[in-house]
C-alpha positions as CSV (number, residue, x, y, z in Angstrom):
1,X,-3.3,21.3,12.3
2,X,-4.8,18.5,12.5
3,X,-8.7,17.7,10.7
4,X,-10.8,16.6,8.2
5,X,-11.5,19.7,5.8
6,X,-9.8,20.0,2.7
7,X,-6.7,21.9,3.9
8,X,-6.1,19.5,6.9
9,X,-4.3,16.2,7.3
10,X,-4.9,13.5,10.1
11,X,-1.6,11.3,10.3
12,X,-0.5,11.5,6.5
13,X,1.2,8.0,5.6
14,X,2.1,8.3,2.1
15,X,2.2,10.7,-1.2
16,X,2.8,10.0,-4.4
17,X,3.6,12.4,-7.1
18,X,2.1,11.7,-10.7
19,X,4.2,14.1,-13.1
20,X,2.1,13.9,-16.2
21,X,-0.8,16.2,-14.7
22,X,1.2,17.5,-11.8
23,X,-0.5,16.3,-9.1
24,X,0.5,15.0,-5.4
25,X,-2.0,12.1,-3.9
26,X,-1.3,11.8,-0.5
27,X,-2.5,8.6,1.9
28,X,-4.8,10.3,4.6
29,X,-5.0,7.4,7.0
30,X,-6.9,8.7,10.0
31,X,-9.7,10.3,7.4
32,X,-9.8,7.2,5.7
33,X,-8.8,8.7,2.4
34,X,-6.6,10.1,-0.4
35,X,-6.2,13.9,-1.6
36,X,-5.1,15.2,-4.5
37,X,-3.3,18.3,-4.5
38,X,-1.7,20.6,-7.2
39,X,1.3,23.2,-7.1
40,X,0.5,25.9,-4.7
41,X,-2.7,24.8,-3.4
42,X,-3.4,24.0,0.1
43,X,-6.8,23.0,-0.7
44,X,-6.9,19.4,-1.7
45,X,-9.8,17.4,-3.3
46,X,-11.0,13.1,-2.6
47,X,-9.8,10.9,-4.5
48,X,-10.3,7.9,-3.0
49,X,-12.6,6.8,0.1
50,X,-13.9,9.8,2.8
51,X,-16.4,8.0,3.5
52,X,-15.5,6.7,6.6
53,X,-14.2,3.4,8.4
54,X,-15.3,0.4,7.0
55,X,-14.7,-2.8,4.6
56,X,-17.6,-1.3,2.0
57,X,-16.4,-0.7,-1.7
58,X,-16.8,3.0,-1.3
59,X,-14.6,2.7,2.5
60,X,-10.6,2.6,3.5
61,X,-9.5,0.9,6.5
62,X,-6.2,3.1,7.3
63,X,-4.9,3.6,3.9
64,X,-1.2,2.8,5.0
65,X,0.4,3.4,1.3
66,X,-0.3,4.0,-2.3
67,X,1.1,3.8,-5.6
68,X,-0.5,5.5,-8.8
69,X,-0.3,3.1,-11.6
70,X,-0.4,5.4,-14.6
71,X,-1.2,2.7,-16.9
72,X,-4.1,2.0,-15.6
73,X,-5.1,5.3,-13.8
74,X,-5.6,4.3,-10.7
75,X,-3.9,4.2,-7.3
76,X,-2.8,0.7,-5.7
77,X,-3.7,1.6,-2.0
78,X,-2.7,-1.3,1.1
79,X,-5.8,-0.6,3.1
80,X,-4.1,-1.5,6.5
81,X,-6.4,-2.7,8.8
82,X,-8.9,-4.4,6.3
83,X,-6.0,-6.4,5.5
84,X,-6.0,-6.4,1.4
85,X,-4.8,-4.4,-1.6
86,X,-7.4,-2.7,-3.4
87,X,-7.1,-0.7,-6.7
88,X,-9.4,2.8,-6.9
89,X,-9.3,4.1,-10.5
90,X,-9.4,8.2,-10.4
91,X,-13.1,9.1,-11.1
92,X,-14.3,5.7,-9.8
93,X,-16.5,5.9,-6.1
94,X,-15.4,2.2,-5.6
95,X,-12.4,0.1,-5.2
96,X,-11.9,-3.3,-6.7
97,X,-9.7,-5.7,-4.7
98,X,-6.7,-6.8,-6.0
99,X,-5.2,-9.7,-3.4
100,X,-6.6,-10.5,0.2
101,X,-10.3,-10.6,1.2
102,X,-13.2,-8.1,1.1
103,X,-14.6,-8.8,4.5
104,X,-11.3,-7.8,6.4
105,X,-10.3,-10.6,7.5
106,X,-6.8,-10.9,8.3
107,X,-4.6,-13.9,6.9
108,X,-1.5,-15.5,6.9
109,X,-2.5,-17.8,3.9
110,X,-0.8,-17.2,0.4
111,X,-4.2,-15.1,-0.7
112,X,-4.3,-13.0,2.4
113,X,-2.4,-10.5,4.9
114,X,-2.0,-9.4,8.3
115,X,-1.4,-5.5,8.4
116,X,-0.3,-4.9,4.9
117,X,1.6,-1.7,4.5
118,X,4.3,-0.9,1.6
119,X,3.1,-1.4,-2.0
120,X,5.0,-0.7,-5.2
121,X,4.4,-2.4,-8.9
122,X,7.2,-3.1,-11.3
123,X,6.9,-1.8,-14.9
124,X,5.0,-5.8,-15.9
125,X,2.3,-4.8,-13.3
126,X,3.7,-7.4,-10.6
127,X,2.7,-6.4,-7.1
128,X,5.1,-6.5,-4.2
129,X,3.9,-6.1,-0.7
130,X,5.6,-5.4,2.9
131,X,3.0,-7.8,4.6
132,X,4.4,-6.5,8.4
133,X,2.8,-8.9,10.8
134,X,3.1,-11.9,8.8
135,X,6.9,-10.5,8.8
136,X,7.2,-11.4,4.8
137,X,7.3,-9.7,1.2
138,X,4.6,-11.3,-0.6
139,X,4.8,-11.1,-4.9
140,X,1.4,-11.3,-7.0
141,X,2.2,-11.8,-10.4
142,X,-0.4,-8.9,-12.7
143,X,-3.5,-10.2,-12.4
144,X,-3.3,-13.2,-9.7
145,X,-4.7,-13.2,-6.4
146,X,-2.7,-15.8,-4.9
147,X,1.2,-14.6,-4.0
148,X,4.4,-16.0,-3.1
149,X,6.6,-14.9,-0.2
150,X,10.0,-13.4,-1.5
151,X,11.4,-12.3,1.2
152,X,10.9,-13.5,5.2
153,X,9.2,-16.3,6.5
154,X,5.5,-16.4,7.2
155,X,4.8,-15.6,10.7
156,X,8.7,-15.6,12.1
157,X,10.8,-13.0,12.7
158,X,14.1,-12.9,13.4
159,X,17.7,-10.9,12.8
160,X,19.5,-13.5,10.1
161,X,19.2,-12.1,6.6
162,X,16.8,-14.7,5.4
163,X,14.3,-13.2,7.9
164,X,12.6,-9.7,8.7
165,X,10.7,-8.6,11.7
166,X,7.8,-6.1,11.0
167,X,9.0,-4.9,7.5
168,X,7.2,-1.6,6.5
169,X,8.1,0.1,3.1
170,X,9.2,-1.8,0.2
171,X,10.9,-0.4,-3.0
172,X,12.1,-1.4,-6.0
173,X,15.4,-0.4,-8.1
174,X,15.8,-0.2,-12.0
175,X,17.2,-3.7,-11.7
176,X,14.2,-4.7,-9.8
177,X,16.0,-5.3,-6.5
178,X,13.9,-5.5,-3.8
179,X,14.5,-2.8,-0.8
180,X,12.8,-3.5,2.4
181,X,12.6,-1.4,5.6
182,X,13.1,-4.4,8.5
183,X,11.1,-2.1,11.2
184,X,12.2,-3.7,14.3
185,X,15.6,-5.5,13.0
186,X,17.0,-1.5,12.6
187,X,17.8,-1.7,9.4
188,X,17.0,-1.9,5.3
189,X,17.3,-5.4,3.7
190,X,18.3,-5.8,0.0
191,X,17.1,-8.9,-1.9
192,X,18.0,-9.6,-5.6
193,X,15.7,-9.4,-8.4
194,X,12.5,-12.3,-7.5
């Protein structure tokens, strides 16, 4: 069913499950938020925005995916249509952003993004991100807001291997291989350790 109570779900985009306190977060894009839940419960609690559309501190823009970054305790959430990467620590009522721009702008500049969607860290704190309409994987080294693209070409798409058209979720392997889902090219793209 969908809704906005605790026990409903409007177009769910992502979970993550955090094994040290047994906990699934899930991305609730179309409430403009992230729920916890635990085993066996139905009723799930904020985390992260509900408070409605909008580029303010204490707002998600279509939380598209999330990653919870244990060392930190936080979550790593690509807020979609405000185009940037914003880090909410749990107990926090505010984000800080990480890479792109606080006013929503969209960007296809080395410190910005059109549509971000998949984002994963590797275990130095690096930040990779499926940036879909600029058709690129951009890479922010730990604590830099101004990335490279590993993967793609800014703003062309195309079917050659060197290029990707609309990628969407990103992951990486114990290697730190780079796995990218090329939306519209039909298939998953594998790129070698950046």
């Amino acid at each position: 069913m969908i809704g906005s109570s605790n026990t409903t779900l409007n177009q769910p985009y992502a979970a993550t499950f955090e094994s040290s306190s047994n906990k699934l977060y899930v991305a609730d894009r179309e409430n403009q938020r992230i729920m916890s839940y635990t085993f066996n419960n139905t009723v799930g609690t904020i985390v992260a925005g509900g408070n409605g559309f909008g580029t303010g501190a204490n707002q998600l823009c279509f939380p598209q995916d999330i990653y919870f970054d244990s060392v930190s305790n936080s979550f790593i959430i690509s807020n979609f249509l405000c185009h940037n990467i914003v880090r909410w620590r749990l107990g926090s009522l505010t984000w800080e952003l990480i890479a792109g721009y606080t006013n929503g702008s969209s960007s296809s500049s080395s410190t910005g993004f059109w549509s971000p969607v998949g984002v994963t860290l590797d275990p130095m704190g690096n930040i990779y991100v499926a940036d879909m309409e600029n058709n690129r994987i951009q890479f922010f080294s730990s604590g830099q807001r101004n990335g490279r693209t590993i993967a793609g070409m800014t703003g062309m798409f195309g079917i050659n291997s060197t290029l990707l058209y609309y990628p969407a979720s990103i992951a990486l392997d114990n290697q730190l291989n780079l796995y990218v889902s090329d939306r519209y090219n039909y298939r998953i793209q594998k790129f070698l350790r950046y």
